[in-house]
Each structure stands twice: as C-alpha cells, then as structure tokens.
VEXMIMI-327526 format. One record per residue (C-alpha): x, y, z. Coordinates in steps of 0.05 Angstrom, whole numbers, plus 5000, padded with zeros to 4 digits. Layout:
% residues N
XYZ...
This chain:
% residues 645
330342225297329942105377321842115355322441575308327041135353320941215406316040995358320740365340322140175413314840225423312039765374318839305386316439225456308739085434312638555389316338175438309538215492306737815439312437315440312437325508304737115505303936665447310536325431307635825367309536545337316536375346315435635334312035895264317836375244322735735243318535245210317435885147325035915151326635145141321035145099325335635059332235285066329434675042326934954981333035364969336934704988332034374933333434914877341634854878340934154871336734334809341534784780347734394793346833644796341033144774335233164815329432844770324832714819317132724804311433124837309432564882316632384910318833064917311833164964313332474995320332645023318033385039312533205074315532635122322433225133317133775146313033235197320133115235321633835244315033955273316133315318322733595348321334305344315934165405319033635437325834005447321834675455326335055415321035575409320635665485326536095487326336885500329637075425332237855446336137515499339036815461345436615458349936025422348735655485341335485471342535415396342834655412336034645412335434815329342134385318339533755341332333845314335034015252339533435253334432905269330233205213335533175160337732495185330232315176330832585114336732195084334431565114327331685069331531785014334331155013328630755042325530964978330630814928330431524905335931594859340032214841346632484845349932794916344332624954348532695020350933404991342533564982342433365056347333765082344734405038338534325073341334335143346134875134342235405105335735195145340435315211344236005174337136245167334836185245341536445267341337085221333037175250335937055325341737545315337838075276333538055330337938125392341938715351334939095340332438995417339339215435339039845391332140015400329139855461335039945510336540545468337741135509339241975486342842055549350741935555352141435591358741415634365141035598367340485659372239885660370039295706374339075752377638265739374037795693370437295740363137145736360537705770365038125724362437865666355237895679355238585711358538765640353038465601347438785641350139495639351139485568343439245556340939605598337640355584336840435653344140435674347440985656354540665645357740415574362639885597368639925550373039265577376039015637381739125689385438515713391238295756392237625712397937655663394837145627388537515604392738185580391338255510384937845505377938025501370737785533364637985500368638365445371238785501378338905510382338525573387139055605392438835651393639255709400739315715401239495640403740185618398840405565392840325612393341155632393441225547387740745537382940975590385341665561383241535484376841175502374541785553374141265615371341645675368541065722372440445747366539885765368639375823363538765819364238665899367538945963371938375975375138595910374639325930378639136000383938755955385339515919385240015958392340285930388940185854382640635888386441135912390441215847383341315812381241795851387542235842385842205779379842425788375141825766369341555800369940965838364340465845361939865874357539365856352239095905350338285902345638105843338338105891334437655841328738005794323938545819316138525796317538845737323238205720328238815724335138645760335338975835341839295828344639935850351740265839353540595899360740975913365440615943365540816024370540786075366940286119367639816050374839836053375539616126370539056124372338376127369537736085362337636087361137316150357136606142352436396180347235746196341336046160336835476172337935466245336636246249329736096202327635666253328235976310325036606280320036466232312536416257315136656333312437366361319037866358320538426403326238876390327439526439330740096408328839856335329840556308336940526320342940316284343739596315336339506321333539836255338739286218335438686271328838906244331138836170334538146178329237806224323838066169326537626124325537096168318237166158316137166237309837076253309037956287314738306295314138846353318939426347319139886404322640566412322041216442324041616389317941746347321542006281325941496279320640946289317041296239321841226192322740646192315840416189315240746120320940256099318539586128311239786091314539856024320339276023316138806069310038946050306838196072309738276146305338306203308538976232307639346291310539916321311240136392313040846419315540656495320440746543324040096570323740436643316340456643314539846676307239966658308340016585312639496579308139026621302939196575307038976511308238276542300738156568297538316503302238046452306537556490313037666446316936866443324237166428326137926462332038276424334938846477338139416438335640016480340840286510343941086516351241006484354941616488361641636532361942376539354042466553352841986593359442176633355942696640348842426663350641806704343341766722340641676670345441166645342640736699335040916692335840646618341840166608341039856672333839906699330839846633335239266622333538926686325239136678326038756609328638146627323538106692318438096642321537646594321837196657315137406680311637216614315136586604318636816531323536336492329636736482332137376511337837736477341538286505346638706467353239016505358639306485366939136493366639776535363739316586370839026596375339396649369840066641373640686648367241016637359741126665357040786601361640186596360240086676353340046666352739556612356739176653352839226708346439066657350938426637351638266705344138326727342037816665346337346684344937296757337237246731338536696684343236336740337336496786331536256740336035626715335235386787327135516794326935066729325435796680325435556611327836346599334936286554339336896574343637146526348737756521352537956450358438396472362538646408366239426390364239986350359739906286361140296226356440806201352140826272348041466296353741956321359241406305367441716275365341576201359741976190362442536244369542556201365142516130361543156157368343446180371043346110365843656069366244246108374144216089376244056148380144036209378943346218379343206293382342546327382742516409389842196405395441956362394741326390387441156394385540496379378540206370375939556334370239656274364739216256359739326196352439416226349738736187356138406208354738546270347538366264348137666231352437476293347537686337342637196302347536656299349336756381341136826398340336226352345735696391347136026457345535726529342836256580347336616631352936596572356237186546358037126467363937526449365137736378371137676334373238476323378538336275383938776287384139456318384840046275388640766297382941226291388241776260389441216200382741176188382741956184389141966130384641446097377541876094380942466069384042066007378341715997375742365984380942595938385143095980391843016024392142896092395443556127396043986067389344056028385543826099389243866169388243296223387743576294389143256362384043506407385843046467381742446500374742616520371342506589371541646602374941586546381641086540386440876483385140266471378639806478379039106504373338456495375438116552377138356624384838066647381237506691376637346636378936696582375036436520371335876501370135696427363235556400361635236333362635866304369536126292367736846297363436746372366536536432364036446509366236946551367336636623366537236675366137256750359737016783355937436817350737266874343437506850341037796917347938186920346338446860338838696861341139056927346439486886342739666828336339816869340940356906343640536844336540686817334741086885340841486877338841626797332441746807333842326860340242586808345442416860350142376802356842126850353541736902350541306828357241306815360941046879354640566878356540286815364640226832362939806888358239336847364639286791371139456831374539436765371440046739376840546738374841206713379741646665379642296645373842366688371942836744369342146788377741986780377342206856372841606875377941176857383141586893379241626951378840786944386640776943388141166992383640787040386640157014394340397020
C-alpha cells in the first residue's frame, strides 16, 4: 500500500511540474469542461422544452459562446492559477468569464431572433453546470495533492494552535499540508468568548476557560499546544505551565521568513524557552537609516565570535556591506561561525581575523590594509569573579585594547566607532565594571579631544545589562544545573539583575551607532529587574518539576565584586531622551584627556608587570566611585576612608 501511494505521489508531482511549466494545460481542461456543460446544458433543453434549432444556428450561437470563453479565459488569466493550492477566493476569475460568456450568449440569442421556449433557463443551465464542473476538477484536485503528495507513513503529533488571528490561521493551514511537519493540527485555543463553539477551516474553536477542554484534548489524543508567536507565549505563561504539568509539549512558532529555493516555507518549531517568556515586544527600529549607514561601508567587529558580536555579524550581514571584517582571538569560535555566514550568507564578502585587540601591530595591520569605515567594539573579558581575580588582564584587554582601537579608528580616519559597555560601568563594585568604565571614559575624552582637532571620528558607547542566553550567562548555567537534577544555585534571595534578549540588544546597538553624536553614551531601556531566585522557580517549572521538592534552590552567597542590584546610571548621572523611546543620553562627568592617558598608562605598567593591587588602587583613583564588595581590594577603600576621616 505505502508502495503504491509512492508511485501516486510520484507521478502526481510529475503532473503538477507540467502545470507548473505549460499552463494552456489548465486553460485546456476548462474550455473541455464548458465545452461539456454547454452540451449537457443543450441536451436538457432537448428533453424538456422546445429547442428546434437547425444545424447552422445551433453552430452559430456555439461558436460565438465558445469564442467569448476563450476571450476571457486569457484576458482574466484564470488558467494562471496554481490548481493544488486554489481556493473560493480566486474562483472569481471562472465566475466572471463565465458570466460574460453566457451573457454573450443570451444577447446572440436574441440578436438573432432565435426562438424557443426558456431561453433564459438554457442560459443559466449552461453557466451553472459549466462552473459545477471546474469547481468539482479544482477540488478533486486539491483533495488528491493533499492525500497524495503531502502524504506521510509517519504519525504526526495531534496540536491545538493557540487564538485564531492570521498567524493562527495560516500556521494551521501549512502544518496540515505539509508532509514535512510532523504535527496534525486538530483546532484552536482561544481566550474570545465569542469564537467558543465555532470552527475555522472545519476545525473546532475551543474556548479556554471552558470545562470540557481537559475531555476534548483527551478524546482527540492532543499532545502539543502550538503558540503562533512569543508575544502570545509571554501573554500565557500560567496556560504554559498548566501544559506542561500535564505533560504536553509546548511550542512556539518562529516568524513566517518568506520561501527558501526550493519555494518551501522557512519555518521551524522550536520549544518554548525561558528567555521567551521574559522578553518584551519586538523592539522597532529605523531600518532604512541602519541600511544606510551599513550597506556598501567596510565593517569591523572585535570579538565577533561572541554572544554580542556573533549576533552584530548576523544583523549587519543583512545589511549587505560592502566586507565585513570579523576579528577574534578565539579560533573555534571564529571558526564556527564562519561555517554559518558561508551557508546563510553565502553572497557576502567575508573575512575573518584571528587577533588580539592588545596587539598594536595586528590591529594596525587590519586598518592599513582594509581601512574598515564603521568599527563595532565587542572585545572585552566579562566575568566578575575571574577577572576579580586577574585585574591585569582586565586592563590589558577591556581597557588597553579599547583605547589601541579607538587610536586607530582615529588614526585611519574611520566613520563610526562603536563601543559596547555594560550597566556594571555605573557605581563598579567590581574590577570588570571599573574597567569598562574606565574604557568609557578613555573614548570619550578621545572624541572630546578629536572634536576639537576637527576629527570627523563619531564616538559612540552602548551601555545596557545582562543578555539572555550569553557564553557563561544564569540561563544556560541553571538549564545545565537542572538536567543534572539539580541543586539549582542563586548567590542571594535578593539578587536583582535586568535581562535583555541578545538581538534586542543588538538592534539597539544599530539604532544608537546609526543616530548618535560622538563623546555620547546611549543607555538602554532594561525593562524591569528580575530576582534571579524567580527566574530559578520559573526554569524549574518550565521544565516540569517543583521548585524545592522535586529540585532544591540553594543560596550559595554573593561572589567576589558582586552586588544586589545593578544600576544604568551612576547617582550624579540624569537622562536625555533621543528619538527613540528605548535609547537615552547618558550625561556623565567630564574628564580631562591628558588626566586620563596618564592613569591608564600606569594602569597598563602596573598590568603588564602583574601588580594586581597597585592596577587596582590605580584604577580607584581614576573612578573614585568604584567601591569594591565582597572583594579582597575592600581594604583599598578602607585605607581611602580612613585617610579621609
């Protein structure tokens, strides 16, 4: 049997490639089937009223009806249309040609006094069963493509769609035709009383609230709930976390992408993660301005391997620049995601860079021989703990590599430079906040410095919080602590941190770079904080156990630099708005560029001879409001106050 429906898919599919190639086939199927209703039209008239017509008026009429329905067949193109995937929507097409035809008709009846009874009923016969008979082809059609080609012998998962919007409803109709999904929708889910008890499709409507929904989903062997987007999926996360107690799989649906080279929709079901529940709307940004300031330019991005600046890579691509440069140390990493830019970008003028932003040489060698026109900065060592830990070599990469950067942006005369801090910056209590403060610091005293030598150079630092899903970041750490079955481990009950989604995070970067003035610092709108232990109770139900009885959540106490809470903007700092609700302007003390250069070049002397406290009293005095806690450098600061007192 599964033999013979191979056999019939496979000649179906030669069938429609025809169709697909040489359409008059179609256009020939409807004129044989008119042809047909007319003469069926022609032999009831025969049978039940009186038709005498003779040979030469029956040819007369036939011929000028049959000369119309050629007419409008190709001038409304009704044949154009893919058959298998028709629907009442296009059958306008047939009903008007079909109407100016028997119109035409009617009209040549009595233009040539042709006399016999119900002519008008003759008519009508004609256009009736002439438009039954293209219907019944187009439906028999669709029902055998349906049944045959998108036939497939494996069972397919019974889901309910989430709401009955467009998305809803389209996602429906491609899962069901499609062999290559492996879901059978069986209706919908909806919050709108109105809809209960209707159906879409000839699929059932379901409201949410009502009580048979457990029976129906129990009859009809549901095991997937489908949500067509993650703004719905934010909307429900009490409905998610009911499904997954009872043990269903939960999925969402990613944007329709458009049609791949096959003409196959891109789309991909993926499980519904935790970072999709604490996302916010889709962010939107000036897309034209971002095209232009990208496309056709030279592109470096530092530490392109990387969370922030693997995404950059990915949205600027799109962009269609002109070379994008992506430099990195890490050579697995880079290699990585080489592989991926040569198979989804395959037309983009690529190049990858293994480098070290401290190497002055290397970097100077980047800039001479491809003289990059925008500079994206996402290099930088992140870690509180280990670089608590290794103070020098915080400051050999976030700041020296920062400030050998931007002297060669300057140096080499490039558009736009970009650098991208972090909201640890603000108030550091740590060696890794403090020295992307002091890199933020350094960039803008150049661009202050530059601005009055008449540089061209626009400066520009991002500063926004955590990003969901990062190298070493709580999600994937907690995922891994979950799988394992736990404990799941949280510094402090009252831990606080603000989340942003990687391409959130990198479309604002884009937007900033694409608007900003140099020497401005573009702050990013975190949302609202989130207690790291909520976001713990809300993994481990995500995953289908109970917080504290199947999986235990441990306080393990703050970490080395660490603090409760993470702020955007330092106590002395205000706001400015932008054009862009989400981006405001920092405004930060001013610092004197001289000043500065003197204090990180000590700072550099002291890292590069691992004189891990003297780099650190070096870099209090640059940012008196770095306060360390938890930290063995606390006595720096007590050293400070005692002095002061």
């Amino acid at each position: 049997m599964i033999e013979f429906q191979k056999k019939m898919r496979s000649l179906f599919n030669r069938i429609m490639k025809t169709s697909l190639i040489n359409r008059w086939i179609v256009f020939e199927i409807d004129l044989i089937l008119c042809i047909l209703g007319y003469c069926f039209a022609v032999y009831i008239q025969m049978r039940n009223a009186n038709m005498v017509l003779v040979g030469s008026e029956i040819l007369i009429i036939s011929a000028i009806y049959f000369l119309v329905i050629i007419l409008t067949f190709y001038l409304l193109k009704s044949y154009r249309g893919l058959i298998r995937h028709s629907n009442f929507v296009e059958m306008w097409r047939l009903f008007v040609s079909l109407l100016i035809s028997c119109t035409a008709l009617y009209v040549t009846i009595l233009l040539f006094g042709y006399t016999f009874d119900y002519r008008f009923f003759f008519v009508q016969n004609v256009f009736l069963i002439s438009l039954v008979l293209m219907l019944v082809m187009r439906y028999v059609i669709v029902v055998t493509y349906n049944y045959t080609v998108n036939y497939t012998s494996d069972v397919r998962n019974k889901s309910l769609i989430y709401e009955i919007d467009t998305h809803s409803i389209a996602l429906a109709q491609w899962l069901n035709k499609s062999a290559a999904n492996q879901h059978q929708v069986q209706g919908f889910l909806t919050r709108n009383k109105n809809a209960k008890k209707t159906r879409i499709q000839d699929l059932p409507v379901h409201y949410l609230n009502a009580d048979n929904l457990d029976w129906f989903m129990r009859i009809n062997e549901v095991n997937t709930i489908i949500f067509p987007d993650y703004k719905s999926v934010r909307n429900e996360q009490a409905l998610i976390s009911k499904c997954i107690d009872k043990g269903l799989a939960v999925l969402v649906s990613p944007p329709f992408e458009g049609l791949d080279t096959n003409n196959k929709v891109r789309l991909q079901m993926k499980p519904i993660q935790f970072e999709d529940l604490l996302g916010r709307d889709e962010i939107q940004i000036d897309l034209d301005k971002i095209a232009s300031q990208t496309k056709d330019k030279v592109i470096l991005i530092t530490g392109a391997a990387g969370s922030i600046g693997s995404e950059l890579v990915r949205q600027i691509a799109q962009f269609k620049p002109k070379l994008l440069l992506v430099l990195d140390i890490a050579e697995t990493p880079l290699h990585n995601l080489r592989l991926e830019m040569e198979r989804v970008f395959p037309d983009l003028k690529f190049i990858p860079i293994i480098g070290d932003v401290r190497s002055e040489a290397r970097l100077d060698f980047v800039f001479r021989t491809y003289h990059p026109q925008i500079v994206y900065h996402a290099a930088a060592y992140k870690h509180v703990p280990l670089m608590e830990e290794n103070p020098c070599e915080a400051i050999l990469v976030n700041v020296l590599g920062t400030m050998n950067l931007s002297n060669f942006a300057l140096r080499y005369h490039v558009d736009s430079f970009v650098m991208i801090s972090t909201d640890k910056a603000v108030n550091p209590t740590n060696v890794m906040g403090a020295s992307k403060r002091i890199a933020e610091i350094y960039v803008q005293s150049l661009a202050k410095e530059s601005k009055k030598k008449g540089s061209p150079v626009n400066f520009v630092t991002t500063r926004f919080g955590n990003v969901l899903g990062s190298n070493g970041s709580v999600i994937p750490y907690f995922k891994e602590q979950i799988e394992k079955g736990g404990p799941v481990t949280v510094t402090h009950p009252d831990i606080i941190r603000y989340f942003m989604t990687i391409p959130e995070a990198c479309r604002l970067v884009l937007e900033a770079a694409s608007f900003g003035n140099t020497g401005e610092i573009y702050v990013f709108d975190m949302g609202s904080p989130v207690k790291i232990v909520d976001l713990a109770k809300r993994m481990i139900e995500l995953a289908g156990y109970v917080p504290n009885k199947d999986i235990n959540i441990e306080f393990i106490g703050l970490r080395p630099g660490e603090k409760l809470y993470e702020e955007l903007l330092n106590d002395k700092e205000t706001t400015i708005p932008t054009k862009h609700e989400k981006i405001t302007i920092a405004s930060v003390r001013q610092y004197d560029f001289d000043v500065v250069v003197n204090s990180i070049h000590v700072m550099i002397d002291f890292s590069k001879n691992v004189e891990m406290k003297s780099t650190v009293k070096a870099m209090k005095k640059l940012v008196p409001e770095f306060v360390s806690k938890n930290s063995k450098y606390e006595e720096l600061d007590l050293k400070v106050e005692k002095r002061l007192n």
